[in-house]
N, C-alpha and C positions, 0 to 999 in steps of 0.2 A: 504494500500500500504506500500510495506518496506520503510525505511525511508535511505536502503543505493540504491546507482545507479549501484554498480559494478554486476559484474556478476556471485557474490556468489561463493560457496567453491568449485566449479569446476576451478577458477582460481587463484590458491592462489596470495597471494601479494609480495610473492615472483617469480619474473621473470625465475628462473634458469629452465631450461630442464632436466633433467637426459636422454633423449633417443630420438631418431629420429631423420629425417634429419633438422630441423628446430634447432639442438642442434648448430652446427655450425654456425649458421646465428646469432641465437641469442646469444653467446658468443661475437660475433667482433661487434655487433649493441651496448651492454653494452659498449663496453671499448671505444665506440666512443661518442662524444660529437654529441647529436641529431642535435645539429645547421649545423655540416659540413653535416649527412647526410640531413637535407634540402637542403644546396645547392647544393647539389648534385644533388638531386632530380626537383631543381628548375634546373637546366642546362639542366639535359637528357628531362624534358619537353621543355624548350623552344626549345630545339636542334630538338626536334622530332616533338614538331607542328608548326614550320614556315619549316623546310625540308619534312614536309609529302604533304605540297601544296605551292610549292616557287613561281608559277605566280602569287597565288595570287586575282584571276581578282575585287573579288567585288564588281559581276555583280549587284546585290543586296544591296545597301546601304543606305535604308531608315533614318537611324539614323545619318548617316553621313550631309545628308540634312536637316535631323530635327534641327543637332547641329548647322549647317549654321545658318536657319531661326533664330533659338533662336538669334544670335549671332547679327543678324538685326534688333532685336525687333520687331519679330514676330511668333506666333506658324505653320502657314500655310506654307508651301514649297511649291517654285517654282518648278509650273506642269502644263503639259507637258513640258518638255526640250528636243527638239528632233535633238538640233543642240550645234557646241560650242565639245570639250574635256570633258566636265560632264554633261551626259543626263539621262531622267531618265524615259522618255515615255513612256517605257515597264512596269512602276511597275507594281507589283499585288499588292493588298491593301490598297488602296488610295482612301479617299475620295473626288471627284471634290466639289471647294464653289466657282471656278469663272473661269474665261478662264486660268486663268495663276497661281492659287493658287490652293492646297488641303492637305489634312489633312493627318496625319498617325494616324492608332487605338491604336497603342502600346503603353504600358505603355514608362515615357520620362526618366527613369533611363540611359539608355545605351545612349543617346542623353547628356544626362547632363554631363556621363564620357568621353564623346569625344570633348567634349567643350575646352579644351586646345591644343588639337590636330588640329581640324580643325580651333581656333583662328590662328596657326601659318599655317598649309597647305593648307588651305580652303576645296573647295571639292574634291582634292586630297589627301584628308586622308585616309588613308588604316584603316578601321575598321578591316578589317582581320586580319592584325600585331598586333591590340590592345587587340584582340579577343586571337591571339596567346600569348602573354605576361601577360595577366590577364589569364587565364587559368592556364599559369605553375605554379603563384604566388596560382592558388588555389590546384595546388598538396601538395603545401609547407603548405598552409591551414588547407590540409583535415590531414596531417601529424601529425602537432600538433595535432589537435582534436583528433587524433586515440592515439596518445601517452596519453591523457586526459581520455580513457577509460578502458585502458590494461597496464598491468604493463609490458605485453609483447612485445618487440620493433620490433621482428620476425611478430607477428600479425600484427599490426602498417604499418610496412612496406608492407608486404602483401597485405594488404589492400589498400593502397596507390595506389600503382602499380597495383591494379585492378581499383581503379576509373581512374586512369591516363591512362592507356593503354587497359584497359580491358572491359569498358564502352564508350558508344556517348558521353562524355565527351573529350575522345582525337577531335572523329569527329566534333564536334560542335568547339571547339578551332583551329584543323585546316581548319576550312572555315572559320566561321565570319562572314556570312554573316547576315542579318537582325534577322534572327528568332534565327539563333544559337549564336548571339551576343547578345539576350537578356538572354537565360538561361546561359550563361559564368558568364554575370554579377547579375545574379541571385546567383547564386551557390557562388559567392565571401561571396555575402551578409551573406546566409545561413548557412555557414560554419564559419563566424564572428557569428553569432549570436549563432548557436551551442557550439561550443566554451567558447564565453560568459554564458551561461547558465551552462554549465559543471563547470567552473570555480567560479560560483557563487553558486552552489550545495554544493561544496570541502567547499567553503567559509563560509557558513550558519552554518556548522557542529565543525566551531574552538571557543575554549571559548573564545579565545583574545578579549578584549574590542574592541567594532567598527567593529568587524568580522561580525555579523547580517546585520550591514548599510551597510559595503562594497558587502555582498554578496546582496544586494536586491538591490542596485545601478546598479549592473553590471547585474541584471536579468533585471533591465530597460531598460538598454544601449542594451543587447540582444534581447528585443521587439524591441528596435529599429531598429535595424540593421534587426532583421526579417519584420516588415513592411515595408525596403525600397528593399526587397526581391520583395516586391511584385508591386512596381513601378516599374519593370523590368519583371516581369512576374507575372501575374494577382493570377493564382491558388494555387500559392506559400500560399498563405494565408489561407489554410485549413488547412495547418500541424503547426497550432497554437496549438491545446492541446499535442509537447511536451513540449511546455513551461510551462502548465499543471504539468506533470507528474516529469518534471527537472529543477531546477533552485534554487536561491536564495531565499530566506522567511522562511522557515521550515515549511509550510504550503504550502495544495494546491493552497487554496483562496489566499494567499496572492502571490505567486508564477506567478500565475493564470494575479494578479491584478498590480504586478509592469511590467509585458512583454505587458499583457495588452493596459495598457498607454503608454507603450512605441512606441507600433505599431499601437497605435492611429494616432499618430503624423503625420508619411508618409500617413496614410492611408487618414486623412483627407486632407495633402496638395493634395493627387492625387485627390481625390474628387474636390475641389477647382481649381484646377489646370482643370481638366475637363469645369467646371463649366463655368469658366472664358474664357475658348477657344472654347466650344462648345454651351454652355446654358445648358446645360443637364450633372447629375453625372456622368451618367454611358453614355462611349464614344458612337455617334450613329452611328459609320461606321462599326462596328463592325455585326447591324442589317441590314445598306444598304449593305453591301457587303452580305449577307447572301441573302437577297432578289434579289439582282443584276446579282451578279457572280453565285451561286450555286443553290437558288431555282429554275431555269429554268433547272436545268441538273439533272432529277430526277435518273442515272447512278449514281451522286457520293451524292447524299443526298434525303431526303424520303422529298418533299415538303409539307407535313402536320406536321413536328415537327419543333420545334424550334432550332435555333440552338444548346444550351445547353439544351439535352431533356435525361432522366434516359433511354430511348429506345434506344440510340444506345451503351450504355453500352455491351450487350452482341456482337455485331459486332466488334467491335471494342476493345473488349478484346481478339476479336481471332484473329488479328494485334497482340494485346501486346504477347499474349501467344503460339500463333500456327502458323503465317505466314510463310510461309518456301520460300528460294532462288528461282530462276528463273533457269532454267534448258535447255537454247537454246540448248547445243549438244545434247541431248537426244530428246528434241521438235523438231529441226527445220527438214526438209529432205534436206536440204543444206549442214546440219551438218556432216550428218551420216558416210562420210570416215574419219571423226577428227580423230584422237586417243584420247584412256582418259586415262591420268595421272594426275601427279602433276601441268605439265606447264598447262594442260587445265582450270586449275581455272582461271588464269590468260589471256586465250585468249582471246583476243577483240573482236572478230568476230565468233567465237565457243564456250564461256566460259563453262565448265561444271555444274557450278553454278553464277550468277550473283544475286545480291541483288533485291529485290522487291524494286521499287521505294514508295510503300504505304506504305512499313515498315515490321521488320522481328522480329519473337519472343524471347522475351528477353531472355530464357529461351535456343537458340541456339546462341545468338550472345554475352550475357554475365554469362554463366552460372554458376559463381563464386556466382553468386546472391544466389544461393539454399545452401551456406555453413552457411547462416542465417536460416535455417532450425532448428539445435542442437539447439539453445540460445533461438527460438521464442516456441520450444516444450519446454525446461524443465528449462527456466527461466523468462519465460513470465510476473509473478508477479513480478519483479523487474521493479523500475520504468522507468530506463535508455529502457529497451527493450520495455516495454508497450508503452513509446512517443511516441521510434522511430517507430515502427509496427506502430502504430496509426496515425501519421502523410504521414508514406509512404501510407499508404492504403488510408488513405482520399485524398492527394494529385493524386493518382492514378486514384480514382472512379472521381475525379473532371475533370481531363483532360478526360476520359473513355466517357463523356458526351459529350462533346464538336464534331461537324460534322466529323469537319476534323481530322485527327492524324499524321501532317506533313506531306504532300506531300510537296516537294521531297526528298529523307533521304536515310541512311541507318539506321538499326536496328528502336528504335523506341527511338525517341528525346525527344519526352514529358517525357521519364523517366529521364532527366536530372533534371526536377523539385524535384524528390523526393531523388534522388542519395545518394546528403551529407547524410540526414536520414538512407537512407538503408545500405551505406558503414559502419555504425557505429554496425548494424547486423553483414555485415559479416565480420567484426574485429573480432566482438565476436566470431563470430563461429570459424572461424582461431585460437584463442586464446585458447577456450574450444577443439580444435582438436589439437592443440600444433602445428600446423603450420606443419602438416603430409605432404604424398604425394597427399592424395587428395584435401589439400589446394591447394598447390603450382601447382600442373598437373592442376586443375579448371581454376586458375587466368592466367596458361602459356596457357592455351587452350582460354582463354574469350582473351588472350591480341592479340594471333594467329588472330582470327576471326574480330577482329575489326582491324586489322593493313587489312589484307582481303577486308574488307568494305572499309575501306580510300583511299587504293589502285580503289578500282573501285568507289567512289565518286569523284575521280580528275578526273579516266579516262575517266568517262561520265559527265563531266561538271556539276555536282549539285550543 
């Protein structure tokens, strides 16, 4: 393996453009101080995901409850709730352990972050505001990180504004509710820990006395912070070997071995933490609900596999990859005097296309993702692209396994798990295309399609 991370002599290290429309961009992004454009960018997020769902409702706030119970000294929520301003009788995914107690399967990261909120609100806390404000703080995240791989600020930014807008990352930020409040707070994690790795890579490579310690220190601190990834979302813990391929040591073993130990740590308190709430490592509501709720409805699961079974891999990558829209005016015979234009995306009762509640393929709903193409064909032996492929693919096939793939969503949410990874792709590829028109036309079409989605994720209730 090379032993540099960048993207080789396709991107020199010099930032300047001589030509195209990215010449402009990156001119005034140099002579600006990268911190005003974070704030910037931390502003237009939060401005766009608490105004893309201002109700709000919440319907769904398991974590909200969880942080209560903690708060009481105890892990079980009060359940059923069916009376009282905060009820909760509808949930899905709940384990019953007595008439008025039960359990949630989710890892308790997103429970643990909302502990100061609902210490002062109680169960009046709006996860969804929280969901909204840690989301913007991870545009400002993924920001640095992309300035940490490209000396091009036009890339960088580009890239930015595709995860922020152009990806289920805006969707998941503007709900908040249970399932998209854990990968928000997944991603924070993820993008601290990428980061740290990156930073610990630069590190390993300076003669300065104590440059070796501090970069292997911060390739720790980067395990770390990727193990508590995964106390927030389970699968997050596959795309362990880029720590592998990036980080601190000068070595893979040793690389390998400080992120490592690092992501020991969470991973054992969550064991632990299991342990002590439930008797058993690995949560078992996870197998009751599987047995419960879905093995009887052989419609939406094949009741001879398990839940995590390698069989529904090919199903369920034609979710990730080929799901297409809902098409009522062309389907329904109600429809058929609509008119079709532009307003018919947008009509409620005729739409020309409407989002698949099972989920739609990534490939139309963010297809900025394919600019990771150029970097993964002819840089692929560099280490930074090998993690990151490596990690996204693994992170990928691991959700790919698993029954469900989010119902109810727009696009497909499980790719929020591998996002941070893949975004650092399509920097590069942006960077090796100098930030042309088929950059910028991809990420304005991926950001079109999901403001699309958001739009009909408020209008039907998800």
């Amino acid at each position: 393996m090379s032993a540099s991370i960048s993207t080789g002599p396709a991107v020199p290290e010099s930032a300047a453009i001589v030509a195209g429309p990215g010449a402009w961009l990156e001119q005034r992004l140099q002579a600006v101080d990268p911190r005003w454009v974070a704030l910037a960018l931390f502003v237009l997020a939060l401005v766009v995901y608490l105004g893309s769902n201002p109700a709000r409702p919440d319907f769904y706030d398991h974590f909200v409850w969880q942080a209560d119970a903690f708060l009481h000294g105890r892990a079980e929520i009060a359940y059923p709730v069916a009376e009282g301003p905060h009820q909760n009788h509808y949930f899905q995914d709940v384990l019953p352990v007595s008439s008025d107690r039960a359990q949630i399967p989710f890892p308790p990261l997103p429970a643990i972050v909302l502990l100061p909120f609902v210490a002062v609100w109680g169960l009046g806390t709006s996860g969804g505001t929280v969901a909204a404000v840690l989301g913007a703080v991870n545009v400002v995240l993924c920001w640095a990180m992309l300035l940490g791989v490209t000396p091009r600020r036009s890339a960088a930014l580009l890239g930015t504004l595709f995860y922020a807008f152009g990806t289920v990352a805006w969707y998941a930020a503007m709900l908040g509710t249970t399932w998209f409040l854990a990968h928000v707070v997944a991603s924070t994690c993820l993008f601290i820990a990428i980061s740290l790795a990156l930073r610990a890579d630069r590190g390993s490579l300076r003669a300065a006395a104590g440059a070796p310690r501090r970069a292997l220190g911060r390739q720790f601190a980067a395990g770390l912070a990727f193990g508590a990834a995964a106390t927030a979302r389970l699968t997050t813990i596959v795309g362990a070997p880029f720590f592998v391929f990036v980080g601190g040591g000068g070595s893979w073993l040793r690389r390998a071995g400080a992120a490592g130990v690092g992501a020991l740590i969470p991973a054992l308190l969550l064991l632990a933490y299991n342990l002590a709430t439930t008797g058993e490592f690995f949560h078992p509501a996870y197998d009751y609900l599987y047995e419960v709720e879905y093995r009887p409805q052989p419609e939406l699961v094949n009741p001879d596999w398990a839940a995590e079974d390698p069989r529904y891999v090919p199903q369920n990558a034609g979710i990730m990859l080929a799901s297409m829209p809902l098409t009522p005016l062309l389907d329904d015979p109600a429809c058929s005097d609509r008119p079709i234009g532009l307003g018919a995306l947008f009509d409620r009762e005729c739409p020309l296309l409407r989002p698949d509640p099972i989920g739609m393929s990534l490939l139309l709903t963010s297809p900025a993702y394919l600019l990771a193409l150029p970097v993964l064909l002819r840089d692929w032996r560099r280490r930074l692209v090998a993690g990151a492929a490596v990690a996204t693919l693994a992170i990928a096939l691991a959700d790919l396994m698993h029954f469900s793939q989010g119902w109810v969503q727009f696009g497909y949410r499980f790719s929020n798990d591998f996002a941070p990874f893949a975004v650092l792709l399509v920097a590069l590829g942006i960077a090796r295309l100098r930030a042309g028109w088929l950059s910028i036309g991809l990420v304005a079409f991926s950001i079109a399609v999901n403001a699309w989605g958001v739009y009909w994720g408020v209008t039907l209730g998800w």
